[in-house]
N, C-alpha and C positions, 0 to 999 in steps of 0.2 A: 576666826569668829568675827561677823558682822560687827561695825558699833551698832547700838542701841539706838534706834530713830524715832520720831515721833510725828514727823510731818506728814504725815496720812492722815485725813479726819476721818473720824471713825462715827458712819452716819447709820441709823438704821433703814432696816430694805423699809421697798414701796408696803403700802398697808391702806386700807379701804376703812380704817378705823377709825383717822380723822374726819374723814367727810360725815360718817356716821353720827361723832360726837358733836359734832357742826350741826347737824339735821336735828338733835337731841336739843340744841341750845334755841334753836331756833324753832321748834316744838314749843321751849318753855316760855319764852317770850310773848310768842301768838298766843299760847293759853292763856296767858294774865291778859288779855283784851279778852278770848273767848268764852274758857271756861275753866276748873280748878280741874276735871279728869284729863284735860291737855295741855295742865301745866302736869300732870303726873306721869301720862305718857310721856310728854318732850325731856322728863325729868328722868324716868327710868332707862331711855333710848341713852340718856348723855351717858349717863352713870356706866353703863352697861360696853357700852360702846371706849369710854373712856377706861372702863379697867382692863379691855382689851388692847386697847394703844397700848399702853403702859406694858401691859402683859408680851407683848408681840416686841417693843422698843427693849425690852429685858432679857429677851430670849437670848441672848449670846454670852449675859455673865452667869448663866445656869447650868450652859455648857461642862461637862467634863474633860479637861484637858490630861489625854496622856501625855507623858515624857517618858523619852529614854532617857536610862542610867549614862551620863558622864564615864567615859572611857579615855583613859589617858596612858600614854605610854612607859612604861616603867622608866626609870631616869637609867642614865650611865653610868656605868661603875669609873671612877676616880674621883678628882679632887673635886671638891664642891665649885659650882661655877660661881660668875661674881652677883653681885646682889641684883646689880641695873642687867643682866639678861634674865630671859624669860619672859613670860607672861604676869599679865594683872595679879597683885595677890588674889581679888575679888574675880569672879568670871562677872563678865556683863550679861546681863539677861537680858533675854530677847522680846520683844514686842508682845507675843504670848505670853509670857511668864507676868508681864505687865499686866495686861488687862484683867488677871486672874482678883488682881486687888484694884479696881479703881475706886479709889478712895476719893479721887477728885470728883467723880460722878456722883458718888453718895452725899458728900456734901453740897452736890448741886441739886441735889432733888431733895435734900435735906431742909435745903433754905430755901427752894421752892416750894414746894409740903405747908412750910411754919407761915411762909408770906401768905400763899393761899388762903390758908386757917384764918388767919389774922384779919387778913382781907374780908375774909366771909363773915367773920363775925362784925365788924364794922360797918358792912354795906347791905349785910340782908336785913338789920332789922330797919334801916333807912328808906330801903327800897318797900319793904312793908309797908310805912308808915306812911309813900308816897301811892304805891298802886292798890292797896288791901280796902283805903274807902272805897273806891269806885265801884265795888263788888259787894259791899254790905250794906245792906240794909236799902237796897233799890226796888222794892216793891211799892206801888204808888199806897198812899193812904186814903182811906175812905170820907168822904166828902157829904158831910150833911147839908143838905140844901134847905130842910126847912118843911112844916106840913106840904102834902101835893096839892092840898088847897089852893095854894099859891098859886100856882101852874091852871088856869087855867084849861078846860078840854078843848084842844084845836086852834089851838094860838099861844104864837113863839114868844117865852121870856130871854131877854139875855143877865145869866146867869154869873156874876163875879165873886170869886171867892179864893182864899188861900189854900193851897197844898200843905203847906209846911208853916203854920202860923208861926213857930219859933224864927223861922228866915225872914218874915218880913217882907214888901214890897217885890222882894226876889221872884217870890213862889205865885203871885197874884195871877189868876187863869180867869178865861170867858170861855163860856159853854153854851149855846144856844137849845133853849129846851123846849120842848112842844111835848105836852100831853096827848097822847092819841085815844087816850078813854082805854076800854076790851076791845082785844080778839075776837075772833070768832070763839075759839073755847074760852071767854071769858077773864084770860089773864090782860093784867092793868100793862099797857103799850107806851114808849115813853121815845120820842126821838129823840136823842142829846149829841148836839154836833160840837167837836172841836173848832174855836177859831183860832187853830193855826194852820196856814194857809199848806200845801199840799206840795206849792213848789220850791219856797225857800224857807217858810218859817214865819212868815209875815202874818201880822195880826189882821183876820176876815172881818168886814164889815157887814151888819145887815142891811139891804139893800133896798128900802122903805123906812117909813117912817118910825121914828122910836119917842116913848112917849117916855120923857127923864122924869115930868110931872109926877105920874104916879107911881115911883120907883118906890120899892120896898125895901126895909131891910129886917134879916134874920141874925138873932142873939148880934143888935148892934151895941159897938162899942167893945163888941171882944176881941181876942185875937181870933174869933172863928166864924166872923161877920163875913155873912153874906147880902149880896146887892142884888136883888130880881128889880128889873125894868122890861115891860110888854113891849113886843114890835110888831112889825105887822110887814115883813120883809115878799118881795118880790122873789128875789135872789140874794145868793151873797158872792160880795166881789173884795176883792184884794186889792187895796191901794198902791201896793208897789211897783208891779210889774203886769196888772191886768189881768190877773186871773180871775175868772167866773164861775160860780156853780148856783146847781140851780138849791128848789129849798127841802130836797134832799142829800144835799152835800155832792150831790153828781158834778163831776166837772163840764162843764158847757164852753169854756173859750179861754184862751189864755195858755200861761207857758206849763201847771199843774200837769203833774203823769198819773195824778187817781186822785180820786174824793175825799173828802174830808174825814179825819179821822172822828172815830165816834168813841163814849164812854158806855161800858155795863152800867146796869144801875139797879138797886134793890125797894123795895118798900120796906121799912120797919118801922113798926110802931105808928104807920101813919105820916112817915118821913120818907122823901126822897132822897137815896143815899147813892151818890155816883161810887164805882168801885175802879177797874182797871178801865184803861183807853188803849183801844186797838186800831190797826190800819182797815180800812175799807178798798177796794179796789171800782166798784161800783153798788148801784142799789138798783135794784128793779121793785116797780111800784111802787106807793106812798103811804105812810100812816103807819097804823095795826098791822095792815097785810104784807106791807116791803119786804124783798128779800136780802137778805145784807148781804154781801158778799165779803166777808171777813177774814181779815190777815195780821197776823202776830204785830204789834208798835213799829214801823218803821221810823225813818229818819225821813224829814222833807227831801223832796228831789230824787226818792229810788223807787225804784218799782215794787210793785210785789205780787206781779202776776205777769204771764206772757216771759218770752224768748229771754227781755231785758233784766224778769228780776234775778237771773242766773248769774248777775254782774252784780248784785249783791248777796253773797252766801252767809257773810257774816254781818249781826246787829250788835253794836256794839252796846252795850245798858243804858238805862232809860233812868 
């Protein structure tokens, strides 16, 4: 009989289950930027994918091992031999008979298991508490500007006001607003342009005269003070990098790849209420009758129309 050896490592076969469980982690990942059904997808693909590693890496201690019966030769008939011949009292077991108990493996996936566990519970509610704001509560809030009075029919205010009054200075936005009066079917028309610039982020100026004299303000001294100031702008341009648009947000010159983002906005009550801000890619014609051409919030600098915006498939929250 062989000695008993053990210097063979005993690896499992090739398996297409890691790469899977790979693709699952990296699912959940992208999903916390994307969305909560792709972090569930990336989440079920690991899961699924990982019990079959597992299950495939196991396949050999499941196994049923026959042995044949021990067969040994009847002894000699005379005197008993001396004690030091013969064999082992103990037979050595063979390599098979081994792995029937690997008890060294169970404790090793034992205390990998409890580390895991352990693990998880320490870093998921961490990781929570890092990635879980960015996803809640990102819907922009609703922006009272004050009676439409204010506003003017056919002449631009530049409009300052807080998003987030509890933030402070933080949240402080410009919105350029011109009243267009009715439509044709008589609903109340309102252009409201973002000034943030198209190319990098850069705050847009009006590009004519602003009259600071007769600036107003709306519920002053609150935290929900708003600044209306009349302009009488030409264009608006960008002081950073030169970007131009004309006074429908169209871009005319400069490094910008689309127009100026624009805000929805409501009447109640006799108030003009800005609600979400969206991307524009361009505008055809002016006023009441313009045609927007309108695209989900993007980010300055990406496209969202034409060959290019296919290099941005994902918007990260706003």
């Amino acid at each position: 009989m062989e000695p008993n050896r053990h210097d063979e490592p005993h690896q499992p076969g090739a398996s297409l289950w890691p790469i899977g469980f790979a693709i699952g982690i990296v699912g959940v990942l992208v999903g916390l930027i994307v969305s909560w059904p792709a972090v569930a997808v990336g989440a079920a693909i690991a899961v699924f994918c990982g019990f079959m590693w597992v299950r495939d890496a196991g396949s050999g201690y499941r196994d049923v091992i026959v042995h044949e019966p021990e067969r040994r030769a009847a002894p000699p008939r005379g005197p008993a031999p001396p004690a030091t011949d013969g064999r082992d009292a103990m037979p050595v077991m063979s390599d098979e008979e081994i792995e029937r108990f690997p008890r060294s493996r169970f404790l090793e996936a034992s205390t990998l298991g409890l580390g895991a566990l352990i693990g998880g519970i320490v870093t998921v509610p961490v990781l929570g508490f890092m990635v879980v704001p960015a996803f809640v509560d990102q819907d922009e809030k609703d922006i009272n500007l004050g009676p439409l009075e204010n506003f003017p029919e056919g002449q631009y205010q530049i409009a300052t006001f807080f998003t987030d009054p509890e933030a402070g200075e933080v949240s402080r936005r410009t919105a350029f607003v011109r009243n267009n009066g009715l439509t044709k079917d008589g609903v109340p028309s309102c252009t409201i342009i973002s000034n943030r610039c198209a190319h990098l982020g850069c705050p847009v100026q009006p590009g004519g005269p602003v009259a600071d004299e007769d600036a107003k303000k709306v519920n002053e001294g609150q935290s929900d003070e708003v600044t209306i100031i009349p302009t009488q702008p030409a264009n608006f341009s960008c002081p950073c990098h030169g970007g131009s648009y004309d006074t429908e947000g169209n871009r005319i010159a400069g490094p910008p790849v689309r127009g100026l983002d624009r805000y929805e906005f409501a009447l109640r009550n006799g108030d003009l209420v800005l609600i979400d801000t969206y991307s524009v890619s361009r505008v055809e014609g002016t006023g009441a009758e313009a045609e927007i051409h309108k695209y989900r919030l993007a980010g300055p600098g990406e496209h969202v129309d034409g060959l290019e915006s296919l290099l941005y498939p994902i918007q990260a929250p706003h």
